[in-house]
C-alpha positions, -999 to +999 in steps of 0.1 A: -175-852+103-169-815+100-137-817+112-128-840+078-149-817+057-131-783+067-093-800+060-104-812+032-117-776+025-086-761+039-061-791+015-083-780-013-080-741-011-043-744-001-031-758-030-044-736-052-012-715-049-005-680-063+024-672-083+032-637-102+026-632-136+060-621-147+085-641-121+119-637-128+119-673-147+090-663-169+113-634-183+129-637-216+151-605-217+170-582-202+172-545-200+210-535-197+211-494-190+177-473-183+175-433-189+149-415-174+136-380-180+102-363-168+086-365-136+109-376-109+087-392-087+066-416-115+100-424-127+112-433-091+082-460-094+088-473-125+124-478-118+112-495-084+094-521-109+115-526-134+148-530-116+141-565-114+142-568-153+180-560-149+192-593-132+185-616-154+207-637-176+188-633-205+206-631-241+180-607-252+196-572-241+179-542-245+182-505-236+153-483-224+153-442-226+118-430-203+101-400-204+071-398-176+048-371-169+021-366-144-008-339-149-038-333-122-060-317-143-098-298-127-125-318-139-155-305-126-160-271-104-188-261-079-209-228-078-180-209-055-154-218-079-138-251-062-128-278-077-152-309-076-136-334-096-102-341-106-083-362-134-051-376-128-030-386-160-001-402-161+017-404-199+051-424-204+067-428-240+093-454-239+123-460-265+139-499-266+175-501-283+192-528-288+227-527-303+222-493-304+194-489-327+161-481-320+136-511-321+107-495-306+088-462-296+056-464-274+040-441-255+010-453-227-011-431-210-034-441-182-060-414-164-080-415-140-112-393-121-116-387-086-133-363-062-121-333-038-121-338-004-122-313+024-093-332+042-062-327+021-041-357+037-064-380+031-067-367-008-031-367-010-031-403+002-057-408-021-040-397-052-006-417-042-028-448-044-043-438-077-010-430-091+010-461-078-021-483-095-015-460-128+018-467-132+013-505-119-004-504-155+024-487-176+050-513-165+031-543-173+026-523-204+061-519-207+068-553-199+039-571-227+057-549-249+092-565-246+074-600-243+060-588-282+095-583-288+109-616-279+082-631-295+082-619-335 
């Protein structure tokens, strides 16, 4: 009997299935040519994620111009003068074209507060996880706003 009830529990779990949010079929444009200025290694990310925007065969072609910068500012200090607290912010403004007009101007700007550790791998670790899940948040940004686009 308990064999019957964990397949069943197993059949019922399994086809739940997970897909993406944005797959490649859900995508109703394409972004031809992207310029990037600012912070090399937030715009190395972003291009990792939005690469897959380019392969599409989407009639809906746009052009994107990036600018990305990353600040880690001192939140909070201690007695001694050390810092206690940090805030990462990461601020991208984005430009769409299309035919070589300007059809939109954005900027997003995600932050985020975290505290000094003694071991300074583990903090740098620490703050490439918090900046990967930062900019996780621009591109889908970036990508509800070309949906808005497509969809007025």
């Amino acid at each position: 009997m308990k064999k019957i009830l964990i397949i069943i529990l197993f059949l019922s779990i399994y086809s739940c299935g997970y897909s993406p949010i944005y797959t490649s079929n859900d995508i109703k444009f394409k972004i031809n040519q992207i310029e990037i200025n600012g912070d090399k290694k937030v715009n190395k990310f972003i291009l990792k994620q939005i690469s897959r925007l380019r392969n599409n065969s989407s009639n809906n072609i746009y052009d994107l111009k990036i600018f990305s910068s990353k600040e880690i500012n001192s939140i909070s200090k201690d007695i001694k003068g050390n810092t206690k607290t940090f805030e990462m912010v990461i601020e991208t403004n984005i430009e769409i074209k299309k035919n070589d007009k300007i059809i939109k101007e954005k900027t997003f700007s995600e932050s985020f507060n975290y505290n000094n550790t003694s071991n300074k791998f583990d903090l740098s670790q620490y703050e490439r996880d918090i900046q990967e899940n930062l900019i996780d948040k621009i591109v889908d940004n970036i990508i509800f706003t070309f949906d808005t686009l497509n969809d007025s």
